[in-house]
C-alpha positions in Angstrom: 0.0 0.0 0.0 1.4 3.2 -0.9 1.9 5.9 1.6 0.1 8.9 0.6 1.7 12.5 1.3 -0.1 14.9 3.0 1.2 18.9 3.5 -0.7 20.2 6.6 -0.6 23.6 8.1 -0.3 24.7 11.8 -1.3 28.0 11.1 -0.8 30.5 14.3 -2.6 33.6 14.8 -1.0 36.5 16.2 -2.7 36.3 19.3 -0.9 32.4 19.1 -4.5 31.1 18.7 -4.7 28.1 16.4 -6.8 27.7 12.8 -9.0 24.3 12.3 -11.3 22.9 9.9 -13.9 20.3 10.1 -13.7 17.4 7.6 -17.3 17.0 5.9 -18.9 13.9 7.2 -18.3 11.9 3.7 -14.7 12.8 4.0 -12.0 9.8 5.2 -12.1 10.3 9.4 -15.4 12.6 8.5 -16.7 14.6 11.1 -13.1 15.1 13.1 -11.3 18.4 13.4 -8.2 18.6 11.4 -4.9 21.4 10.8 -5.8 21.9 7.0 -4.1 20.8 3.9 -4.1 18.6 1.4 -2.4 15.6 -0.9 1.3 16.6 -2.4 0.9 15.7 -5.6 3.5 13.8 -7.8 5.4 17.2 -9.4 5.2 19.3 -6.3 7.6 20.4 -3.4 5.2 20.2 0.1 5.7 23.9 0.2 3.8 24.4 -3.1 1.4 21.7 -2.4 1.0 23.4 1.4 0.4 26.9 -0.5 -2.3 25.7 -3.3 -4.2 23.7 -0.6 -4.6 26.7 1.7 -5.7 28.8 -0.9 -8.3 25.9 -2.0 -9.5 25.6 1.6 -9.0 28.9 3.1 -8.4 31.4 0.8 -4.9 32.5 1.8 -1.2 32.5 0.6 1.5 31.5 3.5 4.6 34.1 3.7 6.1 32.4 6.6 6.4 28.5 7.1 9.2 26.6 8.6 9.0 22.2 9.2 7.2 21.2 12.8 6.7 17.7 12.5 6.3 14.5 10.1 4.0 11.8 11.4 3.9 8.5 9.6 0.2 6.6 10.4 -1.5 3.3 9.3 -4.9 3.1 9.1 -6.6 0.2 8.1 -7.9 1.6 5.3 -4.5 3.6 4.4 -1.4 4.8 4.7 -0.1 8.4 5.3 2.7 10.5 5.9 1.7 14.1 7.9 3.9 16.5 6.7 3.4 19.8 8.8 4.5 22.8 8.4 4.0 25.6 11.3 2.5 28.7 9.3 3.1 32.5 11.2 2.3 34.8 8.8 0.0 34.7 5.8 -2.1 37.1 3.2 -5.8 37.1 2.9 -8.8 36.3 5.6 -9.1 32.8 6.4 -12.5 31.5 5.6 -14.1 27.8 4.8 -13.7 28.4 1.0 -15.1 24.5 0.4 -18.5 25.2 3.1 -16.6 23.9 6.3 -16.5 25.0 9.5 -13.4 26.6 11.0 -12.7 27.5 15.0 -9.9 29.7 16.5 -8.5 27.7 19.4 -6.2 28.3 22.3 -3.2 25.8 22.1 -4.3 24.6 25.4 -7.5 23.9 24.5 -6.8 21.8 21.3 -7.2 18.2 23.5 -10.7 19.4 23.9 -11.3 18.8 20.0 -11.5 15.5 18.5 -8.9 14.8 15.8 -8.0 11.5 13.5 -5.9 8.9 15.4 -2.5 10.6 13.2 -3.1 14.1 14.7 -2.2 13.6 17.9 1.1 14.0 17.7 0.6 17.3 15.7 -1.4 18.4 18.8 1.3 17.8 21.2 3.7 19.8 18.7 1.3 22.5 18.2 1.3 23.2 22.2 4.9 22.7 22.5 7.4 25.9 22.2 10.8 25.7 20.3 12.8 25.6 23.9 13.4 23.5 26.7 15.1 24.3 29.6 17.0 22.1 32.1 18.1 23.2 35.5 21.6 23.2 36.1 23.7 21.2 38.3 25.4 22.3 41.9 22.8 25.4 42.4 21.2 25.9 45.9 17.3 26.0 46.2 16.7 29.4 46.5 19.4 29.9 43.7 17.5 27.8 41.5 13.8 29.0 42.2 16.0 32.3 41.0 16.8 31.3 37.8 13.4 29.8 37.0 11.8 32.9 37.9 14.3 35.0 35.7 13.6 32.2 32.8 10.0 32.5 32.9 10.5 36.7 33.0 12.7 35.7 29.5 9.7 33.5 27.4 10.6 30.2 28.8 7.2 27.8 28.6 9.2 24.3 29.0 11.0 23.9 32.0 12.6 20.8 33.2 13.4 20.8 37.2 17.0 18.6 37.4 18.4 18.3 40.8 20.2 14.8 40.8 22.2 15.5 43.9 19.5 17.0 45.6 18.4 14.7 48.4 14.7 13.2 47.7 12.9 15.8 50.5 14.7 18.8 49.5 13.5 18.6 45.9 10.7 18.0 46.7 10.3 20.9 48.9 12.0 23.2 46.0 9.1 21.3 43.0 6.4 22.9 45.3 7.8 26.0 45.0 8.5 25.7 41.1 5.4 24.4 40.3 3.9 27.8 42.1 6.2 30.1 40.1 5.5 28.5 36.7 1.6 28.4 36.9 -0.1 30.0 34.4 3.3 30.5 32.6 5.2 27.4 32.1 4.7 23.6 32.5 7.1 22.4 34.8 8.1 18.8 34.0 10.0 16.7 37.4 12.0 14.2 37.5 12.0 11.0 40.2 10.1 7.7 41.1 6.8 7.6 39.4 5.3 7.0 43.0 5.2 10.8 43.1 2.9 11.1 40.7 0.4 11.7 42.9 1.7 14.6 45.1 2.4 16.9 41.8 -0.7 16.5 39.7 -0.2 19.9 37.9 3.7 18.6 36.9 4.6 16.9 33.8 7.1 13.8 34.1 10.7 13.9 32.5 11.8 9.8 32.7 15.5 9.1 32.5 16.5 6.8 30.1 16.7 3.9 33.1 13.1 4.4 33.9 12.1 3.7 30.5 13.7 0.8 29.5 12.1 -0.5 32.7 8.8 1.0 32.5 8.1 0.9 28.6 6.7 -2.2 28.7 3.4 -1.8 30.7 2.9 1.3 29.1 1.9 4.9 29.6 1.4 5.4 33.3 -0.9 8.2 33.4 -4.1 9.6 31.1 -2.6 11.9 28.0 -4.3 15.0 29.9 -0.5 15.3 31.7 2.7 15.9 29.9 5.2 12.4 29.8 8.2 12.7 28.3 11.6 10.8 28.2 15.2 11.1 27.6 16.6 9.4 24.9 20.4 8.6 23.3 19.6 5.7 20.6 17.0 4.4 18.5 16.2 1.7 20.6 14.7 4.1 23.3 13.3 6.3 20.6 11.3 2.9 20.0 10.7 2.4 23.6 9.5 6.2 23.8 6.8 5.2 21.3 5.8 2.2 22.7 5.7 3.9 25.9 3.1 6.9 24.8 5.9 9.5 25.6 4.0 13.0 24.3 7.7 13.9 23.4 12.2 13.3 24.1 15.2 14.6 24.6 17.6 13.2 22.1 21.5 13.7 23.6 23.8 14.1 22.8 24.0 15.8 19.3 27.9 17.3 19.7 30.3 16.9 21.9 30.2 18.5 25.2 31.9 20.0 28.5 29.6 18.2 30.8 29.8 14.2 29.4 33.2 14.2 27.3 33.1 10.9 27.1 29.9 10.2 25.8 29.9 10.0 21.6 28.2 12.7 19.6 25.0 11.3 17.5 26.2 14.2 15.1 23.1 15.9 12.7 22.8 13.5 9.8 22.0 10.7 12.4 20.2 12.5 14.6 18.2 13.7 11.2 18.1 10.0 9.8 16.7 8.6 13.5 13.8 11.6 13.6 12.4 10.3 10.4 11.1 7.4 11.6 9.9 8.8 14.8 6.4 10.4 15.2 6.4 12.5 18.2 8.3 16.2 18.9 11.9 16.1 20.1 14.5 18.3 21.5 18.1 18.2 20.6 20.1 18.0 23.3 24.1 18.4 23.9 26.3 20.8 22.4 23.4 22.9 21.3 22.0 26.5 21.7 19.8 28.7 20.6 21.0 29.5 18.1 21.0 26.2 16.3 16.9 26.3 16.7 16.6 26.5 12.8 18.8 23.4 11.8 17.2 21.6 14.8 13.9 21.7 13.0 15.7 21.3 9.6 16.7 18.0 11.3 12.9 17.2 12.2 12.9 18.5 15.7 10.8 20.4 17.5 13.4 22.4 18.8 16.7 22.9 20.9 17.3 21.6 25.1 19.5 23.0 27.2 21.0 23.7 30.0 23.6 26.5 30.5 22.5 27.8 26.7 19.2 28.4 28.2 19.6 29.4 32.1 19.5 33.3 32.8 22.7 34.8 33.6 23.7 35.2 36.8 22.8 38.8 37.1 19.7 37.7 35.8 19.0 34.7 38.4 19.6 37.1 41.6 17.3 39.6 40.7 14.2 39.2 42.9 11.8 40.1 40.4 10.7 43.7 41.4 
C-alpha cells in the first residue's frame, strides 16, 4: 500500500490562537477536526502543495512557514505521511472556502477537540514551544527558584526541574515551590520515582533513560491530559518512547560536550536520519544552543534543550523580580 503524502498547516494567529477545519462527514475520518491541507501531488515540493491547498480551503497564501513535524500513520484503510508545516504569517482572511466550519482555538484547549488517530502528535507539537530548559547542576534551592523565575520573565514555557544531587525531601520541597512560580506560565516537567505522581498532579514527568527501559513495557502510566516525556540517546529508546506513549524526548547528545566528554556525539545527519522514523516532537540536546533552533527543525525536531544555553545569567538569576 502506498503511503500517501499529506502537506498540513499549523497556522498561528498573532494572538498564538490556532486555525481548524472540520472534515465534511463523507470525508475519510469525516466529522473530526483537522490542521488543514491537502495531498502533495507527484510534481510538487510540500511547500507548493501546502500553498495551493490553503488557498483551495481557506483562501490564503503562506509568507512564513518553517518544518514542525512528520507523522507517519496506518490506518486500516490507508497509509499516510503528515507533513506539517507551522504557518506564522499569511495574506488574505481565512474562511471555509469549500463550506466547512473553522474555530480559532487556544493551544491549550486543542485536546478538547477531536482529531484523526494521526493528529495527535501534531497536537502535542502544536502546544509545545521551540525551547526547553534544564536546571543546572550544583545550584542551591533558592538559587535555582531564582533562575526559574528569571527564565519564565525571559519566554521560557518548558522547563525541566534537574536536581540529581538534591536529596529526595529537599527537591521535593523546591518542586512545590517551582510548580507555584510557573503556573499560568510554564509547564514544569520533574524528574523522580513515578510514585510521586500523585503529590504533583499539575507537573509533567521527565523519565531518564533507566526508567524507560524498565517501565516501557506496561505502558503509559498516566491519562494523555499530563505531559510524559523521556530522555533518549539511541534508536532503541526512541522505539521504547513510542511504545511507551511519551508526548515527546530529549535526544542527547548531538555534539560533543563539557559536561559528558566521554559520551559519543550522535552528530546531525543521524540524529536527522533517527527523527524520520519517529512520530512524536523532540529536542536536541548536547552541544546545542539557541542559536541552532533552525537546523534543529531542519533536522525534524521540535526544537533545541539546554542547560547553560538556556539558564538566565547570573545577574539575571539574583534579581528578585521587582
Amino acid at each position: 500500500m502506498k503511503r500517501i503524502h499529506v502537506a498540513a498547516a499549523v497556522i498561528r494567529g498573532a494572538d498564538g490562537q490556532i486555525l481548524l477545519a472540520k472534515r465534511a462527514d463523507d470525508q475519510h475520518q469525516g466529522g473530526l477536526w483537522e490542521f488543514p491541507g491537502g495531498k502533495v501531488e507527484a510534481d510538487e515540493t510540500v511547500q507548493a502543495a501546502l500553498a495551493r491547498e490553503l488557498d483551495e480551503e481557506l483562501g490564503i497564501r503562506p509568507s512564513a512557514a518553517r518544518p514542525l513535524i512528520q507523522v507517519r500513520h496506518d490506518y486500516p484503510d490507508k497509509q499516510v505521511l503528515l507533513d506539517v508545516w507551522e504557518v506564522s504569517a499569511y495574506s488574505g482572511e481565512p474562511h471555509g472556502a469549500e463550506g466547512q466550519p473553522l474555530a480559532w482555538v487556544s493551544p491549550r484547549h486543542l485536546p478538547n477537540y477531536e482529531f484523526p488517530a494521526a493528529n495527535r502528535p501534531i497536537v502535542a507539537a502544536a502546544r509545545l514551544p521551540e525551547h526547553y530548559l534544564i536546571t543546572p547542576e550544583g545550584l542551591s534551592g533558592p538559587e535555582l527558584l531564582r533562575g526559574i523565575q528569571a527564565a519564565l520573565k525571559n519566554g521560557i514555557r518548558l522547563l525541566q526541574l534537574r536536581a540529581p544531587a538534591m536529596f529526595d525531601a529537599q527537591y521535593r520541597d523546591i518542586a512545590v515551590d517551582a510548580l507555584g512560580l510557573c503556573a499560568g506560565k510554564a509547564q514544569l516537567m520533574l524528574k523522580g520515582p513515578l510514585e510521586w505522581l500523585g503529590d504533583f498532579p499539575a507537573a509533567g514527568w521527565h523519565l531518564t533513560a533507566q526508567q524507560l527501559r524498565e517501565l516501557s513495557a506496561a505502558g503509559r502510566p498516566f491519562p494523555p491530559q499530563r505531559w510524559l516525556a523521556a530522555s533518549c540517546h539511541s534508536r532503541d529508546e526512541l522505539e521504547l518512547a513510542t511504545q511507551m506513549g511519551v508526548d515527546f524526548v530529549t535526544l542527547s547528545p548531538v555534539q560533543a560536550t563539557r559536561t559528558h566528554p566521554g559520551a559519543q556525539p550522535l552528530g546531525w545527519t543521524q540524529v536527522s536520519e533517527w527523527l524520520q522514523g519517529f512520530n512524536q516532537p523532540a529536542y536536541l540536546l548536547g552541544g546545542v544552543t539557541p542559536a541552532d533552533t533552525a537546523r534543529a527543525w531542519q533536522a525534524g525536531a521540535q526544537g533545541v534543550a539546554g542547560i547553560r544555553a538556556f539558564w538566565p545569567a547570573a545577574n539575571d538569576a539574583t534579581t528578585d523580580g521587582r
